[in-house]
C-alpha positions as a LaTeX table, in Angstrom:
\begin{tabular}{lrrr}
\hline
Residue & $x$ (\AA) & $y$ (\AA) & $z$ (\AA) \\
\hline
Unk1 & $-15.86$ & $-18.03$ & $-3.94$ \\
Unk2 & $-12.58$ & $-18.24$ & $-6.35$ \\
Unk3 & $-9.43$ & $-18.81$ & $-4.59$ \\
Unk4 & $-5.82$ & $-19.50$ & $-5.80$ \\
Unk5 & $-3.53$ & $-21.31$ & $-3.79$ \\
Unk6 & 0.10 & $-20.62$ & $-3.70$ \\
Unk7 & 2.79 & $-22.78$ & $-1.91$ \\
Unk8 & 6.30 & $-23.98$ & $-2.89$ \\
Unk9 & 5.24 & $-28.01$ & $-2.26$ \\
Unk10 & 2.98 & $-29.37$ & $-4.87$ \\
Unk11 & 2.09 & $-31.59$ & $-2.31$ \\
Unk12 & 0.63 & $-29.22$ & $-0.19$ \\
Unk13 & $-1.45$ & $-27.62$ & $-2.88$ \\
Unk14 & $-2.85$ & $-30.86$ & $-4.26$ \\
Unk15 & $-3.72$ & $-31.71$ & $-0.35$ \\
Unk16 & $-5.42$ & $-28.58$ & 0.07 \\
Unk17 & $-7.22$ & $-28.10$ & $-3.31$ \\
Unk18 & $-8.95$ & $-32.22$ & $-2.61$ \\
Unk19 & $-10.07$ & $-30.52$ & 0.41 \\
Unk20 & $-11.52$ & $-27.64$ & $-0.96$ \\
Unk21 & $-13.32$ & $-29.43$ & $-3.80$ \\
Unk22 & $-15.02$ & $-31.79$ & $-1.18$ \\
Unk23 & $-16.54$ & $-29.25$ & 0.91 \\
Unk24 & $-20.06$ & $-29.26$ & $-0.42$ \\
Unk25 & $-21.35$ & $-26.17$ & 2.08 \\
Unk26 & $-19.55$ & $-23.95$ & $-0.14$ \\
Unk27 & $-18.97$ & $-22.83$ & $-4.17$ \\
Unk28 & $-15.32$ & $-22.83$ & $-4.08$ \\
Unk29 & $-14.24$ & $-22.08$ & $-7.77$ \\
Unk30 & $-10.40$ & $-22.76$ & $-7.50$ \\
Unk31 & $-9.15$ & $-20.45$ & $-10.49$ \\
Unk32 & $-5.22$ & $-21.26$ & $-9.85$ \\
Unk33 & $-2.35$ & $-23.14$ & $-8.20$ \\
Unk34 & 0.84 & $-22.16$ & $-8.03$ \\
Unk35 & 4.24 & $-23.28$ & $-6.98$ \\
Unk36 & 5.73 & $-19.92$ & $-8.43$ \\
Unk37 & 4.51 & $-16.34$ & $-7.06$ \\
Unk38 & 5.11 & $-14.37$ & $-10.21$ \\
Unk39 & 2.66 & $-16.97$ & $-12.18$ \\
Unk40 & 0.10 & $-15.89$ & $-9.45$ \\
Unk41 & 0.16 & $-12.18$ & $-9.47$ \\
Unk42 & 0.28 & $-12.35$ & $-13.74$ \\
Unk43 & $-3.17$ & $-14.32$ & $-12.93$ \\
Unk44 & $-4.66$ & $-11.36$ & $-10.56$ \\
Unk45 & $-3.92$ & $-8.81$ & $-13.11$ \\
Unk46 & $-6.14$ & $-10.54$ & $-15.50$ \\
Unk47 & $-9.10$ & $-11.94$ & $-13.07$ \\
Unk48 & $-10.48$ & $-10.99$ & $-10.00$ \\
Unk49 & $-10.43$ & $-13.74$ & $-6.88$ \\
Unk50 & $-12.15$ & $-13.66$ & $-3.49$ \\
Unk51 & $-9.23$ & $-15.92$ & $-1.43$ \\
Unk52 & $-5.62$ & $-16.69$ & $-1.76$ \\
Unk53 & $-4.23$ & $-19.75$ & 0.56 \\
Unk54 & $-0.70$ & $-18.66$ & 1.18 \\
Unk55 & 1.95 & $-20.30$ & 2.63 \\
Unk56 & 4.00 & $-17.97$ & 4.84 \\
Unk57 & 7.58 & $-20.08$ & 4.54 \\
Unk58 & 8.84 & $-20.95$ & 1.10 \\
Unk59 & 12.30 & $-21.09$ & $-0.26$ \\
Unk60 & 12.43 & $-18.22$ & $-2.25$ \\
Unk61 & 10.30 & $-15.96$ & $-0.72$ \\
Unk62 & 8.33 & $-15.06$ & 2.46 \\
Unk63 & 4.48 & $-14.76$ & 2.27 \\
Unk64 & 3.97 & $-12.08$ & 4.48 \\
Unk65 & 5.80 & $-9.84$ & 1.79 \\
Unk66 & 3.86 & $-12.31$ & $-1.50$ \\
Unk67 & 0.50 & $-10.79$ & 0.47 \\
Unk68 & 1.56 & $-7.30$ & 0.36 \\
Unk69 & 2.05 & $-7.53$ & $-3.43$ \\
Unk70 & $-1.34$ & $-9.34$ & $-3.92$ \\
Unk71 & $-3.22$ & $-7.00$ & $-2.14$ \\
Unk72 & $-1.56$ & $-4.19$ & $-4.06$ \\
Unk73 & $-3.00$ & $-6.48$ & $-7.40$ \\
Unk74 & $-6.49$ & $-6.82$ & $-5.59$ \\
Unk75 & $-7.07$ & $-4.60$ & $-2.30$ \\
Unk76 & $-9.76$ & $-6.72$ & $-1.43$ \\
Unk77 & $-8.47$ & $-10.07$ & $-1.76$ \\
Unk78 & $-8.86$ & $-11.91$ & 1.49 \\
Unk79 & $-5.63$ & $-13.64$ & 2.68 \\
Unk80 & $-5.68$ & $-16.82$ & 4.31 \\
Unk81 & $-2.15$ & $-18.33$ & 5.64 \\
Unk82 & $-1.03$ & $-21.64$ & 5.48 \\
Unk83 & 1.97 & $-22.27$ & 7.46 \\
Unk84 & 3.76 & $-25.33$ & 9.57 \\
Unk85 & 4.86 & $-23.13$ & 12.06 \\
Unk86 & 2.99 & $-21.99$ & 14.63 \\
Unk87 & 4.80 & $-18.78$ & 15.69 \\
Unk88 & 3.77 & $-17.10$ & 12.67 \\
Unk89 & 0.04 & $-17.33$ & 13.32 \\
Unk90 & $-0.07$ & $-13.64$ & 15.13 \\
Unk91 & 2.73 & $-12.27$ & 12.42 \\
Unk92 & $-0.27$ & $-13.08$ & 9.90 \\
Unk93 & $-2.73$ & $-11.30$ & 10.83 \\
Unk94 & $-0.16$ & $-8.18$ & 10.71 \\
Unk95 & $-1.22$ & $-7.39$ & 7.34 \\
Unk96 & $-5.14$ & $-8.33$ & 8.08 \\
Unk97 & $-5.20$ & $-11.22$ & 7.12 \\
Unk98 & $-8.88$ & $-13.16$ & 7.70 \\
Unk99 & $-7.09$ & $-15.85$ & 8.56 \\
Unk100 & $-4.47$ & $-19.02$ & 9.38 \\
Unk101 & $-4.10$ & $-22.71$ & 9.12 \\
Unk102 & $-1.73$ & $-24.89$ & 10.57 \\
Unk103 & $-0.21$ & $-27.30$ & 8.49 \\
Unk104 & $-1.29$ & $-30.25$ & 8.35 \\
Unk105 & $-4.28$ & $-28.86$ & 7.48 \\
Unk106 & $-7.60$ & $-30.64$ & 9.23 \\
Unk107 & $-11.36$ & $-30.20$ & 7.63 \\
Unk108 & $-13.06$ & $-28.37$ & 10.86 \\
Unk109 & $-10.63$ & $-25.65$ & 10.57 \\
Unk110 & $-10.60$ & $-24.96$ & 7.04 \\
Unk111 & $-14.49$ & $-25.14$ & 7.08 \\
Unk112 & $-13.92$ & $-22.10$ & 9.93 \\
Unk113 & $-11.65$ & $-20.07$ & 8.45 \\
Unk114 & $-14.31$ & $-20.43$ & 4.68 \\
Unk115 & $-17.32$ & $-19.23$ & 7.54 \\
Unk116 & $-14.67$ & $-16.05$ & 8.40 \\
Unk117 & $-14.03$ & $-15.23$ & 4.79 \\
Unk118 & $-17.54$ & $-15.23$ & 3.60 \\
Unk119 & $-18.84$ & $-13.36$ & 6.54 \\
Unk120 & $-15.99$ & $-10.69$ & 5.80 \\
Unk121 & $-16.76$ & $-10.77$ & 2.04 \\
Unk122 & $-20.84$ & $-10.00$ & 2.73 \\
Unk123 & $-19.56$ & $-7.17$ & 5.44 \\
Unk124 & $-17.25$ & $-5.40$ & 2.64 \\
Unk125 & $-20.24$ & $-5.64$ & 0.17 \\
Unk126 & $-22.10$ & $-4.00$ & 2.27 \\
Unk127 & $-19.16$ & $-1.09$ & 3.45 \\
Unk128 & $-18.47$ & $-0.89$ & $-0.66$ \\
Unk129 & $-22.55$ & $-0.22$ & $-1.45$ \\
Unk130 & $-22.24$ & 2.53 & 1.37 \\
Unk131 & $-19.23$ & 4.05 & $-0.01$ \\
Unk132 & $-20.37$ & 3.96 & $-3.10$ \\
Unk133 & $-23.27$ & 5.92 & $-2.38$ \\
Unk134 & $-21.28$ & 8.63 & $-0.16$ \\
Unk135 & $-18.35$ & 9.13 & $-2.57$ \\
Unk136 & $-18.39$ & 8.78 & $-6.12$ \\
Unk137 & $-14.80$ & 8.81 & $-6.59$ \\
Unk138 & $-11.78$ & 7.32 & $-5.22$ \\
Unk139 & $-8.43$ & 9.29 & $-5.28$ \\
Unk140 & $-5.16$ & 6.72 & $-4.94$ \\
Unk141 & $-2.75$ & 9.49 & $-4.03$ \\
Unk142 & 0.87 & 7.55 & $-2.56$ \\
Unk143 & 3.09 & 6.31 & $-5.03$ \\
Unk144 & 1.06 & 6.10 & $-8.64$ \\
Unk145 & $-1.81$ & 8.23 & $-8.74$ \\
Unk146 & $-5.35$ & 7.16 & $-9.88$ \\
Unk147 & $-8.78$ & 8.39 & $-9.43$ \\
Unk148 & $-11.76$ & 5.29 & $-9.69$ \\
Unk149 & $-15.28$ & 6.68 & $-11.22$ \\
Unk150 & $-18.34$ & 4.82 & $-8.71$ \\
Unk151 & $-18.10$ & 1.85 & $-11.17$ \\
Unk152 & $-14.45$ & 1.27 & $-9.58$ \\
Unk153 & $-12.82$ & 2.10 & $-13.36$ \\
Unk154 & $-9.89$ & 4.38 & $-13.50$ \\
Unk155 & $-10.67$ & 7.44 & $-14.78$ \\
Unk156 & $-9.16$ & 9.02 & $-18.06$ \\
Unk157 & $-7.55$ & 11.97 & $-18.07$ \\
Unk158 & $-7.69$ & 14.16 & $-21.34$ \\
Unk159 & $-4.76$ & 16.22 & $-21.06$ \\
Unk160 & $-1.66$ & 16.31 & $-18.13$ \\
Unk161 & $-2.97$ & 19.50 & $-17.06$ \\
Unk162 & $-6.65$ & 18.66 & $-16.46$ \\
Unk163 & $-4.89$ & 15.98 & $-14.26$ \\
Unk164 & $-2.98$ & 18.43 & $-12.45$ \\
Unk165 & $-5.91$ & 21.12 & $-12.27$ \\
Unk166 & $-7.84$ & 17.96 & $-10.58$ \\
Unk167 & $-5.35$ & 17.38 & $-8.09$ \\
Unk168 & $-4.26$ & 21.09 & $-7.30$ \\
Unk169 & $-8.13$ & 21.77 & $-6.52$ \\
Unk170 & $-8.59$ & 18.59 & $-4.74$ \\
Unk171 & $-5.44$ & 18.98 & $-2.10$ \\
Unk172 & $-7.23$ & 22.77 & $-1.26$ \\
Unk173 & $-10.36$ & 21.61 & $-1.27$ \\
Unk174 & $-11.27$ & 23.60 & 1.74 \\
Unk175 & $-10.72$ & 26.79 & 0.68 \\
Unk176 & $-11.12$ & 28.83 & $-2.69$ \\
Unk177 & $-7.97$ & 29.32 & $-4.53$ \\
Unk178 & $-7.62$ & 32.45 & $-6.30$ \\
Unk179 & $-7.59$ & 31.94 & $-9.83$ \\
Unk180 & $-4.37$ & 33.77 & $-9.92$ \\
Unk181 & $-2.60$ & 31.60 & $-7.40$ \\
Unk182 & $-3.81$ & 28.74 & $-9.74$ \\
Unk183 & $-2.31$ & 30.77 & $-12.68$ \\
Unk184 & 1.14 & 30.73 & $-10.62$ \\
Unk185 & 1.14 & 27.65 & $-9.40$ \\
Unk186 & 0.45 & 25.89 & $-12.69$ \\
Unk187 & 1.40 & 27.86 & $-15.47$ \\
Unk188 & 4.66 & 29.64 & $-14.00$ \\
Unk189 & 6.15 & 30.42 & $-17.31$ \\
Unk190 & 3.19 & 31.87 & $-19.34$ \\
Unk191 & 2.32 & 35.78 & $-19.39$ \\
Unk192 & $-1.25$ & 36.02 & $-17.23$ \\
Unk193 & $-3.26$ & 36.79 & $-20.48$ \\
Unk194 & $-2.21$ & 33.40 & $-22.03$ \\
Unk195 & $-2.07$ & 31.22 & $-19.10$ \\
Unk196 & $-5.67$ & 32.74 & $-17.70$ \\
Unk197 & $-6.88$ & 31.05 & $-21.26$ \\
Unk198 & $-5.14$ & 27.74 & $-20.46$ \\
Unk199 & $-6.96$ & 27.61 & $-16.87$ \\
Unk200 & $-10.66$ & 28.38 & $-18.44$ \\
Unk201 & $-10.00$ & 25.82 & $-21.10$ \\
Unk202 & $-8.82$ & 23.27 & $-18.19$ \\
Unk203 & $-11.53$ & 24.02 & $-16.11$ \\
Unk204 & $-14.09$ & 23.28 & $-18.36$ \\
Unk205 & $-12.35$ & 20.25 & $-19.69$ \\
Unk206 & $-12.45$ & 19.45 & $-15.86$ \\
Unk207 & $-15.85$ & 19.99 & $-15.34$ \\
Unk208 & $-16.63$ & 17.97 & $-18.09$ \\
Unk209 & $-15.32$ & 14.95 & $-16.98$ \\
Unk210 & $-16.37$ & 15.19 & $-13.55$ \\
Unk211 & $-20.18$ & 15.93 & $-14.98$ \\
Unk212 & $-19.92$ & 12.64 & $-16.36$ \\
Unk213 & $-18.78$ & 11.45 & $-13.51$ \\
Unk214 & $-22.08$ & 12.25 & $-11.56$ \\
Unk215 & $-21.84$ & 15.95 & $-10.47$ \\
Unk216 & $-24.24$ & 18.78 & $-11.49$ \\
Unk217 & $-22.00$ & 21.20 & $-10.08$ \\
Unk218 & $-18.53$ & 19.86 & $-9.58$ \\
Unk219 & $-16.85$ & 23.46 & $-9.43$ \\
Unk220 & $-17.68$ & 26.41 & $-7.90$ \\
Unk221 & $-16.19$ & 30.11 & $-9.18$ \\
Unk222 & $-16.87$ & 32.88 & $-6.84$ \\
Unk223 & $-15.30$ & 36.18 & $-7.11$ \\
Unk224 & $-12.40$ & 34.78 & $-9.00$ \\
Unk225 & $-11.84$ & 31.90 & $-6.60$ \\
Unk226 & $-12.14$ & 28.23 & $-7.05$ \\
Unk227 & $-13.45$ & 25.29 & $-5.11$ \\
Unk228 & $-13.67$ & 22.03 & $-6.17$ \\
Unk229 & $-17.30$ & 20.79 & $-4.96$ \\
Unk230 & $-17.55$ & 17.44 & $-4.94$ \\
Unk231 & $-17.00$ & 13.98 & $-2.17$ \\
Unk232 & $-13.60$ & 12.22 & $-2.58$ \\
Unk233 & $-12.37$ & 9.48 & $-0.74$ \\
Unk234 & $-9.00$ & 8.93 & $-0.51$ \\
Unk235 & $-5.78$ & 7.06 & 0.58 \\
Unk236 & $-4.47$ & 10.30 & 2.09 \\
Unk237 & $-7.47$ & 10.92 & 4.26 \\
Unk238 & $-6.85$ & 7.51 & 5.42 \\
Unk239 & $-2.88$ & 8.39 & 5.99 \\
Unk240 & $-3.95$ & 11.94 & 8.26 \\
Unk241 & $-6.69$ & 10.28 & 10.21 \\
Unk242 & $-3.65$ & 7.42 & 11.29 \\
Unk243 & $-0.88$ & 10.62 & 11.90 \\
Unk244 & $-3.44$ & 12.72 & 14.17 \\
Unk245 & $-3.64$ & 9.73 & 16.19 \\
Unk246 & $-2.85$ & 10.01 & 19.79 \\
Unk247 & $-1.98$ & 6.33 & 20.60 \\
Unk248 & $-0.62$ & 3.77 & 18.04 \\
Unk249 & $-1.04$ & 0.23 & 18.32 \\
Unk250 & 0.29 & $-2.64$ & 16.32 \\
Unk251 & $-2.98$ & $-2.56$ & 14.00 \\
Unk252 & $-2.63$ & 0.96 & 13.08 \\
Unk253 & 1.16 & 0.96 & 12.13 \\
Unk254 & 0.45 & $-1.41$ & 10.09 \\
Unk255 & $-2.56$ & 0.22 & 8.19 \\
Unk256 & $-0.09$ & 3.10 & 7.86 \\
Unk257 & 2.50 & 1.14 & 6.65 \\
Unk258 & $-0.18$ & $-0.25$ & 3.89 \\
Unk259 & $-1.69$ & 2.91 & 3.15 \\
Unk260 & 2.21 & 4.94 & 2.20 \\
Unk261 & 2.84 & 2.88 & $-0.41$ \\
Unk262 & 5.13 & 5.53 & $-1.79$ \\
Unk263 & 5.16 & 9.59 & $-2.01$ \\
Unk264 & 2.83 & 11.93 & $-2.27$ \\
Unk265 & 2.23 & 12.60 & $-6.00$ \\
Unk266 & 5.52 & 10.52 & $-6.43$ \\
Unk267 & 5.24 & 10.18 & $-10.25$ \\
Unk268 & 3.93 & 13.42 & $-11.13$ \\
Unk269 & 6.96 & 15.61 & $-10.17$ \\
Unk270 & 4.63 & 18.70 & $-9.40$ \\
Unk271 & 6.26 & 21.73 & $-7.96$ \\
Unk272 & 3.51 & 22.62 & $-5.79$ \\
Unk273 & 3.07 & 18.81 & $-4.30$ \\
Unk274 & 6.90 & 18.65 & $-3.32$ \\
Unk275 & 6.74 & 20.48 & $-0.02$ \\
Unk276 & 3.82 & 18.81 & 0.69 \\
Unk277 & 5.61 & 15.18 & $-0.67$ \\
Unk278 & 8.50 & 16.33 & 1.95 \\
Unk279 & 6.27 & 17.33 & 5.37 \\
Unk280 & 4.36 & 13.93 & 5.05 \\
Unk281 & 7.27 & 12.20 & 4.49 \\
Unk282 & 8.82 & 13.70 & 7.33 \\
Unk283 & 5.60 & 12.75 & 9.58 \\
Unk284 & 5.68 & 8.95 & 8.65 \\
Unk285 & 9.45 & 8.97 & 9.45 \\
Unk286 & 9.16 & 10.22 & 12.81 \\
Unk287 & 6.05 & 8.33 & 13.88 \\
Unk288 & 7.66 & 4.70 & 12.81 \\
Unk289 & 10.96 & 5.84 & 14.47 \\
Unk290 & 9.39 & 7.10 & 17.73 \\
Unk291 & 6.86 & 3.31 & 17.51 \\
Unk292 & 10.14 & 1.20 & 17.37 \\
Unk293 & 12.28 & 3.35 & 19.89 \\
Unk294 & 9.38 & 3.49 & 22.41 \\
Unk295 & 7.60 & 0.70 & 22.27 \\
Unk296 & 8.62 & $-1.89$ & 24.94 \\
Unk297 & 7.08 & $-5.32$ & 23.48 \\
Unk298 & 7.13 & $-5.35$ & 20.02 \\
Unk299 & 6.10 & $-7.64$ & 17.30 \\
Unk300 & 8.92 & $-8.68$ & 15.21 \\
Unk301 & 7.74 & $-8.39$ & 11.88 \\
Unk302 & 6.32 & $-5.40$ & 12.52 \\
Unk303 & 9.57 & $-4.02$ & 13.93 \\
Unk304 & 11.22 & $-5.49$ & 10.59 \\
Unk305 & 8.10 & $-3.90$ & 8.31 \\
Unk306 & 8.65 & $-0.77$ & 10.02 \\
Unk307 & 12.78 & $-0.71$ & 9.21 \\
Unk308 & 12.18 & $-1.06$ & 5.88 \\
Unk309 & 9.70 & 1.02 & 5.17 \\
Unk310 & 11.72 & 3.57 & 6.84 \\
Unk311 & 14.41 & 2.73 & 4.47 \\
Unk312 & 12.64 & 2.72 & 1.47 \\
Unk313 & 11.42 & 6.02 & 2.17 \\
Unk314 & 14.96 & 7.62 & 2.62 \\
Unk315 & 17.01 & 5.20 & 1.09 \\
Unk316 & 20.57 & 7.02 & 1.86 \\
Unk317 & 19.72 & 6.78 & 5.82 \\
Unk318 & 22.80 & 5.70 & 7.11 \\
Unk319 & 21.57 & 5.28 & 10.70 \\
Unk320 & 18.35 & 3.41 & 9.14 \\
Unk321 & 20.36 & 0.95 & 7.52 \\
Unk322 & 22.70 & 0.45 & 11.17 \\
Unk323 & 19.02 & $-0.02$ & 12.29 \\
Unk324 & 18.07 & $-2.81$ & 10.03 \\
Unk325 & 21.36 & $-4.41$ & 10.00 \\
Unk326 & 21.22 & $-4.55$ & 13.98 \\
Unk327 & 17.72 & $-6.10$ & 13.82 \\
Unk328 & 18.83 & $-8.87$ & 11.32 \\
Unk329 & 21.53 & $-9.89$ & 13.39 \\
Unk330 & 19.64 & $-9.71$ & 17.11 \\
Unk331 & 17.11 & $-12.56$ & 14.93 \\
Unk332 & 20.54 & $-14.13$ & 14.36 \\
Unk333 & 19.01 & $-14.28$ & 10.06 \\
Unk334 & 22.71 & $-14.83$ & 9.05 \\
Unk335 & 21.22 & $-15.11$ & 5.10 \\
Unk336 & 19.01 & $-11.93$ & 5.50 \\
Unk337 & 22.35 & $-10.27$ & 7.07 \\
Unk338 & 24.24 & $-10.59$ & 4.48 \\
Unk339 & 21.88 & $-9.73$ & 1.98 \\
Unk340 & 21.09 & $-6.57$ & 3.82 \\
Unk341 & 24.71 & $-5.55$ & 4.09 \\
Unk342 & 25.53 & $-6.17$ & 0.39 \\
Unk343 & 22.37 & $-4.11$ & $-0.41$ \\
Unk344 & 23.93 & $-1.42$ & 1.71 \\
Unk345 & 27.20 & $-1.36$ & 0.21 \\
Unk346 & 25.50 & $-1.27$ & $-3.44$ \\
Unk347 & 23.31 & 1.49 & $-2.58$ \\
Unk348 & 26.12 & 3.67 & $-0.67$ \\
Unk349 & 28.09 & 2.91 & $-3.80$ \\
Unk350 & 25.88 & 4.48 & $-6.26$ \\
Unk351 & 26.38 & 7.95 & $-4.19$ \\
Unk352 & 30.68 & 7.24 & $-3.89$ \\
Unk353 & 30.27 & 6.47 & $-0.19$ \\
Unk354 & 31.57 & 4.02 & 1.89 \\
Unk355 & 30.22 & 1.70 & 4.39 \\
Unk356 & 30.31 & 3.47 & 7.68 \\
Unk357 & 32.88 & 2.03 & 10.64 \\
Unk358 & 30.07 & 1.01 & 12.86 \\
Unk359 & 28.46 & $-0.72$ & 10.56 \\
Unk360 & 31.19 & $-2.49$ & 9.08 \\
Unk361 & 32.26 & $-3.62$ & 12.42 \\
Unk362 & 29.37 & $-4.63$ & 13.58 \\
Unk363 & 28.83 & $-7.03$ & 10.50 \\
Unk364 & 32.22 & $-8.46$ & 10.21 \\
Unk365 & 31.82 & $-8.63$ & 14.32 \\
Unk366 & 28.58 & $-10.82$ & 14.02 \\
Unk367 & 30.00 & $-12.80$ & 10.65 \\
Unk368 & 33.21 & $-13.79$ & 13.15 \\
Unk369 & 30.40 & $-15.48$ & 15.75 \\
Unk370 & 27.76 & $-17.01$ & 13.12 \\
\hline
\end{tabular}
């Protein structure tokens, strides 16, 4: 197994790693230790590791948030927490996490939570052989877009618009799209006679590359209509399945709040994907709002994951940033307070707007009583 260990005491990371390297049971490879998070996400960029310890307080920085930009590095990087306090232990596993250690840490437990991490590492080989076999590619569709070939390698593109062709035919992959729709959709400003030659060309570029990709027959052309005819997984598959849910729990907020990591299509600026970028926008909004508003006992975290998320996502949202605000200050986090409300003032600023009355009273109210 390689693991890094990240914690702001160097004391704490020289504890654990004379730990680690005396537990025989186990090939722990320790590839990194680091007192600074940056130097540890530069590292996962270059080499692939199995388990990150984490420490869930440090000075500059809170782990919970470190974890969300590992796993973005490595989605299947297994997170195990390190923390001295023990009200944190069910906030870990928020984000999956396989699992937590109290501080300080004591052999029998570390020795458990190794067991949990390589019985979770031979279940995902297992889940990644089966996808593998049932899809051969993997779309990342929120925020940047990439598609992985079976080999998990990102897949070059050889022009824009065999990109776009790709994802046009993949969004309506359950119906046939008139080639003439395609014509309008894509190539708006062309006469039909030209832009007709710029969709064969395209499509056969497209078929190409998917051909290589493992498909005999990748795209199907009947009576002028197109289907793209091949298995795709996908983050956005992932994001419906969690919307058409009936019931939400804390586990399945979460997953959603993993799996929007931005837009639909955010970077591509497609005309055709912006209605679509809008309604599932619109969908995550209402579901997170009508979670926090409804549900009774809620984790507090999550309630704080959930605010900004929903702020991120519509960044001018006056009455999400009263939201957050209020939260900060019901947790009585004077420093996070502040810092929220100058990050409100600088982002109202940029649009020539001032801070609304409520919230201004309400921060120089609680600023008065801290």
């Amino acid at each position: 197994m390689k693991v890094i260990i990240i914690d702001d005491e160097k004391i704490a990371i020289d504890v654990l790693r004379i730990m680690l390297n005396q537990l025989e049971q186990f090939q722990v490879s320790i590839k990194g230790a680091f007192t600074n998070v940056m130097d540890a996400l530069t590292l996962l960029e270059k080499e692939t590791v199995d388990i990150v310890f984490l420490d869930i307080e440090m000075i500059d920085t809170h782990g919970l948030q470190v974890a969300k930009q590992l796993l973005v590095k490595q989605p299947s990087l297994q997170i195990i927490f390190v923390t001295a306090h023990a009200q944190f232990a069910v906030d870990a596993f928020e984000i999956e996490a396989t699992d937590y250690l109290l501080k300080p840490v004591h052999e029998k437990r570390l020795v458990k939570a190794l067991i949990k991490a390589q019985q979770k590492w031979q279940l995902q080989q297992i889940e990644t052989t089966s996808t593998k076999t049932e899809h051969l590619l993997y779309a990342h569709i929120f925020g940047s877009f990439y598609l992985l070939d079976a080999q998990q390698e990102v897949v070059k593109w050889r022009t824009r618009k065999t990109r776009e062709l790709f994802l046009y035919l993949w969004f309506h992959q359950k119906k046939p799209m008139l080639n003439a729709v395609i014509i309008e959709e894509l190539w708006p400003t062309l006469d039909f006679e030209k832009a007709a030659s710029h969709l064969h060309t395209t499509i056969y570029q497209l078929r190409k590359l998917l051909k290589e990709n493992g498909r005999k027959d990748p795209i199907q052309l009947v009576n002028n209509h197109y289907q793209l005819n091949i298995k795709i997984a996908s983050d956005y598959d992932e994001l419906i399945q969690l919307l058409e849910r009936q019931k939400h729990d804390e586990q399945s907020i979460q997953q959603l709040l993993n799996c929007y990591e931005g837009d639909f299509l955010a970077e591509e600026e497609y005309p055709w994907a912006m209605p679509i970028q809008f309604r599932l926008k619109q969908m995550v909004l209402h579901l997170l709002e009508t979670y926090i508003q409804h549900t009774v006992v809620i984790n507090s975290l999550l309630k704080l994951n959930c605010l900004q998320k929903m702020l991120e996502i519509d960044e001018f949202n006056e009455h999400y940033m009263f939201l957050l605000l209020e939260f900060l200050i019901e947790q009585n986090k004077k420093q996070d307070c502040v810092k929220c409300y100058k990050q409100i003032q600088e982002k109202l600023r940029e649009i020539g707007v001032p801070i609304p009355k409520k919230i201004q009273m309400m921060y120089n109210d609680y600023m008065a009583r801290a």
